[in-house]
Phi, psi and omega in degrees: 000141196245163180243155160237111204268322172211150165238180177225129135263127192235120210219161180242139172222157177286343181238154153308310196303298190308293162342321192267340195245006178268306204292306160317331156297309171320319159295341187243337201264166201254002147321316181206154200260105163259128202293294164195169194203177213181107179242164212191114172251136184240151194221147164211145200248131191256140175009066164064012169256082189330118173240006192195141194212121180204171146282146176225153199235101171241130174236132191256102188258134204238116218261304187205177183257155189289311174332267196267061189325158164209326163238152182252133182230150184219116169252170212229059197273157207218162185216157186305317194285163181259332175228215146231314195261000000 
């Protein structure tokens, strides 16, 4: 039987705001125990010009204990795209 005990997500969002309030869900939410989470504004810069500005938001989510396993969990990730590749 396999466990899924923790993960890390890491996401770009356009705002503080946004960024605060992904983490604040996060925090509330009863699925998983977040572990620790970490927000961070990034800037990229083309020949000394800023052209492109956002947050990036990683949150480390914790499922069951490694020890004493108690849930089984199976996540699903679905994308906008017909492919990535």
């Amino acid at each position: 039987m396999k466990y899924l005990l923790t993960t890390t997500e890491v996401y770009r969002v356009e705002s503080e705001d946004e960024a605060k309030k992904m983490i604040e869900e996060a925090k509330e939410d009863n699925h998983f125990i977040l572990k620790k989470y970490t927000s961070e504004f990034k800037e990229r810069k083309q020949k000394g010009e800023v052209v492109d500005s956002y947050w990036k938001v990683s949150l480390v989510k914790t499922f069951t204990d490694e020890k004493e396993p108690e849930f089984r969990t199976q996540i699903t990730y679905a994308n906008d795209i017909e492919s990535a590749f």
